[in-house]
C-alpha positions, 0 to 999 in steps of 0.5 A: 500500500503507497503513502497515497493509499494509506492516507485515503484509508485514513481519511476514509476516502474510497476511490470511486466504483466503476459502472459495472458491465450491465445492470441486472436490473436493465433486463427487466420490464420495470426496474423499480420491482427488481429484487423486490417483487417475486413475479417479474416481467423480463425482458426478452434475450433479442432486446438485451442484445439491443441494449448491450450490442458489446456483451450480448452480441449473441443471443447465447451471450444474451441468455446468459445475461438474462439468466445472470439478472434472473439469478441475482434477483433471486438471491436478492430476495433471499436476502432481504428475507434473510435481512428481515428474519433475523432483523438485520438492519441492511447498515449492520449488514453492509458494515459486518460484510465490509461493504459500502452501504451504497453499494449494498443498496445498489446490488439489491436494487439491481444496478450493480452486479452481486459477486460470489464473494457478496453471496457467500458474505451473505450466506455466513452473515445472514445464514441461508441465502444460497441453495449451497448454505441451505443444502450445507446447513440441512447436512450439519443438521442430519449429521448433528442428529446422526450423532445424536443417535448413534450415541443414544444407540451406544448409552442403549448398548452400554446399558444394555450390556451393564444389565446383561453383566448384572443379570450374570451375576445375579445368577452366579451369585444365585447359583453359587446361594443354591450351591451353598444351601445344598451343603447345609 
């Protein structure tokens, strides 16, 4: 880090971020229900490549696109459940993830792109957003309660073999009475 760099964090200036690529929320009918609303109208891969003619220069590369913009407003309602659910404010969120709040607000709305990193942020935060955490919190779970049996399972082994051992010495002991009462 240069002496430049250091007083800019010491100031708590941050460089200015660059226009992302495309905004999913451009892939859209209305703009105002990305992230927002569970039903969204698209818009169609032909009218994408209209829009962006030097990143959807094919329709697959369209596709893709709308698929990409589809996919964040998904994980975008995610968190905002998430966000409510656990009563997270999205400031304490954007603080505790290290993200500008701006930001924040700007990928939820659909106009910056939402990274993997963003998303797993979330995941470890908020708990739950991708099908990836949901998936890997539903397997701690089973093997959580696979323990929890199978050391039931053992408790039940143990005492069952403590009541086999008492139930052999009771007829030892038993035999060995009926033993010493025969010689009397």
């Amino acid at each position: 880090m240069g002496l430049l760099d250091t007083i800019l964090a010491i100031s708590g200036y941050s460089w200015p971020m660059s226009d992302p690529r495309y905004a999913p929320r451009d892939c859209t009918v209305d703009h105002a229900l990305f992230g927002k609303a569970d039903d969204l109208a698209w818009k169609t891969s032909e009218a994408l490549m209209a829009i962006y003619p030097k990143i959807a220069d094919t329709e697959t590369r369209a596709r893709a696109l709308l698929l990409a913009a589809k996919l964040q407003h998904h994980y975008v309602l995610r968190i905002r459940q998430r966000l409510r659910v656990t009563e997270t404010t999205m400031k304490s969120f954007a603080a505790d993830a290290g993200i500008g709040y701006d930001r924040l607000v700007k990928v939820l709305r659909g106009a910056a792109i939402l990274r993997l990193e963003d998303l797993a942020m979330a995941d470890v935060l908020i708990g739950e957003v991708s099908e990836f955490a949901v998936r890997d919190a539903r397997h701690a779970a089973m093997i959580t309660a696979r323990a929890d049996l199978d050391a039931t399972q053992r408790a039940r082994d143990v005492d069952l073999a403590e009541r086999t051992a008492i139930r052999e010495r009771l007829a030892k002991a038993a035999s060995e009475g009926a033993k010493d009462m025969g010689k009397l």
